[in-house]
C-alpha positions, -999 to 999 in steps of 0.1 A, spaced: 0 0 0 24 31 9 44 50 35 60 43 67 38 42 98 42 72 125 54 59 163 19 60 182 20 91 204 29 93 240 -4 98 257 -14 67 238 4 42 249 -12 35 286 -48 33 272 -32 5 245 -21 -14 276 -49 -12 289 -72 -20 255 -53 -49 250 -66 -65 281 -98 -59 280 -112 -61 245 -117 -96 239 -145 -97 214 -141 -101 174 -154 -66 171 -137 -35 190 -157 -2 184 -134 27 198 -147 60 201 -130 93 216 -127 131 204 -110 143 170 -74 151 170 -60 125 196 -52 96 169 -82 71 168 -68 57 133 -32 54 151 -48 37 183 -69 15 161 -37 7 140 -16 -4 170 -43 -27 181 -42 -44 150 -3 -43 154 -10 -60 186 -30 -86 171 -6 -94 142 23 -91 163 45 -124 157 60 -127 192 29 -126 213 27 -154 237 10 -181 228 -25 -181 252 -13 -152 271 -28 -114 277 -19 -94 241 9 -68 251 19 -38 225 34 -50 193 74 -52 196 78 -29 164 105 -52 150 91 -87 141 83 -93 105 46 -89 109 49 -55 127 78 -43 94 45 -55 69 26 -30 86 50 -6 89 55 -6 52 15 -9 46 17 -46 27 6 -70 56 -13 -92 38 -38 -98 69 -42 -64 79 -77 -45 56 -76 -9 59 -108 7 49 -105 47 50 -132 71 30 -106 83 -3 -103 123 10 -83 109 45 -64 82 27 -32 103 18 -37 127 51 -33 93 73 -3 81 50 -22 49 39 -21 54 -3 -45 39 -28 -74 64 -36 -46 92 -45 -29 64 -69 -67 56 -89 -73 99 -90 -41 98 -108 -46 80 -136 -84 94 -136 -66 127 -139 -41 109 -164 -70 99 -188 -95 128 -190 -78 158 -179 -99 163 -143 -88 157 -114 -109 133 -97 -131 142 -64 -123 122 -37 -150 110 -13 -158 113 20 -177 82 24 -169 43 32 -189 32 2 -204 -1 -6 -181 -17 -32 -148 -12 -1 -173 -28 26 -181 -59 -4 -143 -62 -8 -138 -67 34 -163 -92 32 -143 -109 7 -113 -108 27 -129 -120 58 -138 -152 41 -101 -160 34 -73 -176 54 -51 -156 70 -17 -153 51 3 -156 80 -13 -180 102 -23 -153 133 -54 -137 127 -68 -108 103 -79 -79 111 -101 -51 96 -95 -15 106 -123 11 94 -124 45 101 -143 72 108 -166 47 111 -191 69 109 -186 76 77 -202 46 67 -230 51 43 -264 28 48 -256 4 22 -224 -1 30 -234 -7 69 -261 -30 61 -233 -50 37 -213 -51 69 -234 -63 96 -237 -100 88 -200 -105 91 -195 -85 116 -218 -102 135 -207 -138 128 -170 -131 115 -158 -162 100 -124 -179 110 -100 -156 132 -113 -123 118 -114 -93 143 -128 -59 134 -117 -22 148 -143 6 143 -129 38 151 -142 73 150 -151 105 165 -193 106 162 -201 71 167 -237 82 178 -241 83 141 -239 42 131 -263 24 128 -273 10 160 -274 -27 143 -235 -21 137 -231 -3 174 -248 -40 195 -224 -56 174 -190 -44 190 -173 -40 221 -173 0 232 -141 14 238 -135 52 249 -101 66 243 -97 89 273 -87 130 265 -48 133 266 -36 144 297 -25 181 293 7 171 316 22 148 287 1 163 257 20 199 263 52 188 265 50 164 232 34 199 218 62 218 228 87 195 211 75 194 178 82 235 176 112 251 182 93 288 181 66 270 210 70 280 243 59 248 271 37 282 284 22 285 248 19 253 241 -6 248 265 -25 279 256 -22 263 216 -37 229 230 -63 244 253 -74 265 219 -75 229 199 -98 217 232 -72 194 244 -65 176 213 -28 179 204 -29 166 172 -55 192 164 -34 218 185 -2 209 158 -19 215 128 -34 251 139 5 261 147 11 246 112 -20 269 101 2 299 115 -15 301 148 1 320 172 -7 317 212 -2 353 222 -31 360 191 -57 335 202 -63 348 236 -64 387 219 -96 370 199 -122 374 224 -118 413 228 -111 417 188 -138 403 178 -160 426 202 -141 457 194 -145 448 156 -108 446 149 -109 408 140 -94 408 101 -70 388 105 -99 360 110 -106 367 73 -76 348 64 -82 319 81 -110 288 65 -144 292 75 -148 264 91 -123 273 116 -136 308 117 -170 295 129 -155 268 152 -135 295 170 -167 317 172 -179 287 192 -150 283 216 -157 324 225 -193 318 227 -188 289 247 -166 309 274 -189 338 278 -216 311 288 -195 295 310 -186 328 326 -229 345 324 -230 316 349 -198 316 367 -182 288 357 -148 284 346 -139 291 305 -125 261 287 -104 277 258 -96 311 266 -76 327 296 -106 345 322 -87 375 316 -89 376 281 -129 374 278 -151 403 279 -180 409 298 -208 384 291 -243 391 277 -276 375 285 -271 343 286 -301 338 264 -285 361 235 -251 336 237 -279 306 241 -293 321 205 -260 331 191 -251 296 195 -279 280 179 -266 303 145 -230 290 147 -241 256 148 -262 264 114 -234 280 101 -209 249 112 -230 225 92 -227 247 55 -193 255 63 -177 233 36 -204 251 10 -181 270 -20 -197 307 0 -181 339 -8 -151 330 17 -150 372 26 -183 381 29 -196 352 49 -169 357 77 -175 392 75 -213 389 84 -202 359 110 -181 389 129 -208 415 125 -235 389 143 -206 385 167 -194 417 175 -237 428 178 -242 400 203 -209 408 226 -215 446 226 -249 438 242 -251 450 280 -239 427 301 -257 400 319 -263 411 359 -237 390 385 -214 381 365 -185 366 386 -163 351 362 -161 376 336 -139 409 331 -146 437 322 -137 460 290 
């Protein structure tokens, strides 16, 4: 298949530990927040489970990295090991084969080819396939799908008679971040699994290392803005976010001197509008912010204006992909904004500042 796989990341590896003893059915269903490696936790299970140097009829420990089942992997060629991915996330996660078909698509007609977001039906026929097959190397096989809930309804329905009564030594890992969206039928069939929230004690540090410009103090600013998730928190730095900057959003936005928001995709435009509102709620009622600094909120309004103002940025969240006029939607986004923060504060108010 295609390129080497990533270590799995630090705040990982007690969680796998713990996995590995406890999820003993054919069918693991893991679900836990985006940007803290599902597809890598799902992938060193199935590591695990491959692994050549397990002992025989003991407790699975983490793969040793170095047998010749764990180097197939590594190289994305174990021939027992099924990796189903929608075709947009395949070259993100570093597992090739939709990017290879769009380019001979592009090759032969000149357009480059759309890659979807779904699991469709015809990848869900060809796991069946390879569930009814001995395993190459004698262990097991295993089939890795994820997000699982981007499963569409035929494909599910395909799935669900093998994944109830898998034949041979077949094992399944569903992973994914909105697992409230399978089918139930698929859900009854697999052993839950929640992968915990990193803890901010190793998360930062990890976070710090990968920038030399990051700061262990801005780092944890960067991975309180990503809501904990550190993988999330790397690629806004990679975006160009800058610590110092996201705590000045709150009062920008209110003050109307947000532009530089312009530059950045709507969808993370609206999502940030969300972490402010979010804060402003938390302090109307005086409870503690989640991804800003107290000091670097305004004063609240009503709490039912933020109750409303959220309602509108979860409408706008769910066209945010839509081809709008990038400009002139975040412009009106800030106007709605800046209208709804100016608004007199709500009364006893203990956890916000003042302007």
């Amino acid at each position: 298949m295609s390129t080497p796989r990533p270590a799995l990341w630090p705040w990982l590896h007690a969680p796998l530990t713990e996995a590995l003893t406890q999820l003993t059915g054919h069918a693991a269903l893991l679900c836990g927040p985006q940007g803290v490696g599902q597809f890598e936790f799902g992938l060193a299970l199935a590591r695990s489970w491959l692994c050549e140097v397990q002992p025989t009829g003991a407790a699975y420990q983490p793969a040793c990295g170095r047998c010749a089942s764990c180097l197939l992997i590594d190289a994305g060629s174990h021939p027992d090991l099924m990796v189903v991915l929608p075709e947009a996330l395949q070259a993100s996660l570093g597992w090739a084969g939709a990017g290879e078909e769009a380019d001979a698509s592009t090759e032969k007609t000149g357009k480059t080819k759309k890659l979807s977001q779904e699991i469709k039906v015809d990848a869900i026929r060809a796991v069946v396939l390879f569930s009814q097959t001995t395993a190459s190397r004698g262990r097991a096989k295993v089939v890795l799908i994820h997000p699982a809930e981007r499963l569409n309804l035929i494909a599910s329905n395909t799935l669900l008679k093998t994944l109830e009564e898998p034949p041979g030594q077949v094992r399944f890992v569903l992973s994914g971040a909105t697992l409230d969206e399978l089918l139930p039928t698929v859900r009854s069939r697999c052993q839950a699994w929640q992968l915990p929230m990193p803890d901010p004690a190793v998360a930062a540090p990890w976070l710090h290392e990968q920038f030399n410009k990051l700061s262990l103090e801005d780092a944890k600013t960067v991975l309180a803005a990503a809501g904990g998730q550190p993988l999330t928190a790397r690629d806004r730095v990679d975006m160009g976010l800058d610590a110092r900057y996201w705590q000045q959003i709150p009062k920008d936005v209110q003050q109307g001197a947000a532009a530089s928001l312009l530059q950045w995709p709507l969808p993370l435009v609206v999502e940030t509008l969300q972490k402010v509102c979010h804060d402003l709620a938390c302090t109307s009622v005086g409870a503690a912010p989640r991804y800003f600094a107290p000091d670097c909120l305004p004063a609240a309004p009503d709490l039912s204006r933020l109750t409303a103002w959220a309602q509108d940025l979860r409408k706008a969240a769910r066209s945010a992909e839509h081809p709008w006029s990038q400009n002139l939607k975040v412009e009106t986004l800030l106007l709605q904004a800046r209208t709804v923060m100016r608004a007199r504060p709500a009364r006893g108010n203990p956890g916000a500042s003042t302007v």
